[in-house]
C-alpha positions as a Markdown table, in Angstrom:
| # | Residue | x | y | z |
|---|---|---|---|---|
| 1 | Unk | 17.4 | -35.3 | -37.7 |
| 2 | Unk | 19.7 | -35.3 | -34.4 |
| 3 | Unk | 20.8 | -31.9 | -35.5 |
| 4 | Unk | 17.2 | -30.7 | -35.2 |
| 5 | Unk | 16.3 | -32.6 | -31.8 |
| 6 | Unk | 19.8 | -30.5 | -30.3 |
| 7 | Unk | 18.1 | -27.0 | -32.3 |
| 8 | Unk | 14.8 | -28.0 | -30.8 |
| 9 | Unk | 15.1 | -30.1 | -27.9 |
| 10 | Unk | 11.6 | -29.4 | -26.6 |
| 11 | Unk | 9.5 | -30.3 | -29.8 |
| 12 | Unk | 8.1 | -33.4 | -29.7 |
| 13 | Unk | 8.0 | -33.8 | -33.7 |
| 14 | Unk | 11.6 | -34.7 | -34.2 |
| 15 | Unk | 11.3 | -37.1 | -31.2 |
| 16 | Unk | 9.1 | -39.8 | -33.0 |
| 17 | Unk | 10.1 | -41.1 | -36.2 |
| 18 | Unk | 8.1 | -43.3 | -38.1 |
| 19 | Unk | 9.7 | -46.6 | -39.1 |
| 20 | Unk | 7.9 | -47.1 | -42.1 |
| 21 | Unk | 8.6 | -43.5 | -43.5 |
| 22 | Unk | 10.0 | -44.2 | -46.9 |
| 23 | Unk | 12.5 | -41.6 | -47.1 |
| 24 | Unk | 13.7 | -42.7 | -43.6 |
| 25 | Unk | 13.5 | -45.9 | -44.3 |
| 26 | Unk | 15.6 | -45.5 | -47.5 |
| 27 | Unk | 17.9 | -42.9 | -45.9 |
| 28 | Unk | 18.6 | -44.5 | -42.0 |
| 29 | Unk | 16.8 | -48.4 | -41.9 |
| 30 | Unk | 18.6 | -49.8 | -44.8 |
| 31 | Unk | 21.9 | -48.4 | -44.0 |
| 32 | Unk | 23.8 | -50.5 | -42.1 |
| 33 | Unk | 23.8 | -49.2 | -38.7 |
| 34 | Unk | 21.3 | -46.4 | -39.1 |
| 35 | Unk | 18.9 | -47.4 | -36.6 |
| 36 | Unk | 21.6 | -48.8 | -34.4 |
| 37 | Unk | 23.5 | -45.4 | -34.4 |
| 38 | Unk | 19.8 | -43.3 | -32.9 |
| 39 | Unk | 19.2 | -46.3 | -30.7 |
| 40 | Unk | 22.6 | -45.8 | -29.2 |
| 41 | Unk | 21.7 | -42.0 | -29.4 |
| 42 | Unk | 18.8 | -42.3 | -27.1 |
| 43 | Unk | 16.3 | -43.9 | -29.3 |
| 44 | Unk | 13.8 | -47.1 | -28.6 |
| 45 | Unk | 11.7 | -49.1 | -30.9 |
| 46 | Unk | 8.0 | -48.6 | -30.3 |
| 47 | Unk | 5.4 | -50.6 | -32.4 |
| 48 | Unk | 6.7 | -48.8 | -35.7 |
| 49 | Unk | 8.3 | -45.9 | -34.5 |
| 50 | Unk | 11.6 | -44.8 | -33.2 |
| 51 | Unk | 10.7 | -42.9 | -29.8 |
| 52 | Unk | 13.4 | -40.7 | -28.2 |
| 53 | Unk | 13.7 | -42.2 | -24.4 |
| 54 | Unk | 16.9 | -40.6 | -23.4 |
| 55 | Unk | 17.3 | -36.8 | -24.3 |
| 56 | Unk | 20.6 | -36.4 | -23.9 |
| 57 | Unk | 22.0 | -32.9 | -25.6 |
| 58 | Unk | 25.7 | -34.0 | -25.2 |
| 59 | Unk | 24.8 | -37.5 | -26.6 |
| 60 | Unk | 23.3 | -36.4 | -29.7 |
| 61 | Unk | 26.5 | -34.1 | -30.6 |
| 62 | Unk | 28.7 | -36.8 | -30.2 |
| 63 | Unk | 26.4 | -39.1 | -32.7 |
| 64 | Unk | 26.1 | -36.0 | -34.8 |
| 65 | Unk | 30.0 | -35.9 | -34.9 |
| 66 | Unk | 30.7 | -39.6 | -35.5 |
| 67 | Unk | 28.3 | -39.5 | -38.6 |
| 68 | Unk | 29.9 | -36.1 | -39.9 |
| 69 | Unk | 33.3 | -37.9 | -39.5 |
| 70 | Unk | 32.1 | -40.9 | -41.2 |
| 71 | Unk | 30.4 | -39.3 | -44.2 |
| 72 | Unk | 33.9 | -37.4 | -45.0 |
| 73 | Unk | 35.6 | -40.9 | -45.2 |
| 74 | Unk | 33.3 | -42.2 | -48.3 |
| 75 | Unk | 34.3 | -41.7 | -51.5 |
């Protein structure tokens, strides 16, 4: 998802995600720290949606790179 905002940083459709999105809610909202992780990456709750407020290119790799890092530490 940040990957494709950083790819695409003028299309709006990767800049509102829908809370309620089952696969996003299964994949990012009931992971610990998933929603924390894009609000700290720019994003702000908006009646249901996570809006991007703060495009920040450089931001979004460094998220991008904390959750690569992260994933190669599970078992």
């Amino acid at each position: 998802m940040l990957g494709n905002i950083v790819k695409n940083p003028d299309e709006p459709k990767f800049q509102n995600i829908n809370l309620g999105n089952p696969n996003f809610k299964a994949r990012v909202v009931d992971i610990v720290g998933g929603t924390f992780l894009l609000e700290k990456a720019g994003f702000a709750d908006e009646s249901g949606h996570l809006v991007l407020k703060k495009k920040d290119i450089g931001l979004l790799k460094e998220a991008i790179q904390v959750l690569e890092k992260e994933i190669g530490t599970l078992p």
